[in-house]
C-alpha positions in Angstrom: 100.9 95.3 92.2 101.3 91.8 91.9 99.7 90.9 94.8 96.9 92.5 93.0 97.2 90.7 89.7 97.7 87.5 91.5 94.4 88.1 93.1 92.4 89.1 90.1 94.1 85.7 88.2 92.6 83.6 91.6 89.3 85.2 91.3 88.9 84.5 87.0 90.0 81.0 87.6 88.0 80.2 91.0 85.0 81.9 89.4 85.3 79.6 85.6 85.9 76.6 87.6 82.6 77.3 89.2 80.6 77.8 86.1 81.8 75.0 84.7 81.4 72.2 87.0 78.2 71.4 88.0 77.6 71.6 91.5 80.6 74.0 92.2 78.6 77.1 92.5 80.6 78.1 95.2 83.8 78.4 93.8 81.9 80.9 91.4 80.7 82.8 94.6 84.3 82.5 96.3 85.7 84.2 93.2 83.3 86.4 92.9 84.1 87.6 96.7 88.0 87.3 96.1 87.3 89.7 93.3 85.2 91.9 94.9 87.7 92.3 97.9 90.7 92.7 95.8 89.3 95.4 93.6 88.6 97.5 97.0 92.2 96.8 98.2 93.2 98.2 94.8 91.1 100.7 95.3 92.6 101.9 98.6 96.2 101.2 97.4 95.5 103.7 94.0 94.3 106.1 96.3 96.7 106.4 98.6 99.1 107.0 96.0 101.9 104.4 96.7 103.9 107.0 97.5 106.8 106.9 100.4 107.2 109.6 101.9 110.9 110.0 103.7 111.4 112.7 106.5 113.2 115.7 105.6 116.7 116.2 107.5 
């Protein structure tokens, strides 16, 4: 979970930074990616459950 809040944090600041400055449209593309690929990692993650499941013995 805090991998994924750590991402979202990366992708807000990456994509202000790039709004901001002029001629740093990038950045505002690179956080727009970052985001884009962390919300499908959370997506997969909250799907999955996050559940472990331990062998019965």
């Amino acid at each position: 979970m805090s991998l994924f809040l750590l991402l979202i944090l990366v992708a807000v600041v990456l994509g202000i930074i790039g709004f901001a400055t002029h001629g740093l449209f990038w950045l505002l593309i690179i956080g727009a990616a970052v985001l884009v690929v962390d919300l499908v990692y959370g997506g997969t993650r909250l799907r999955r459950g996050g559940r472990k499941h331990r062998l019965a013995r």
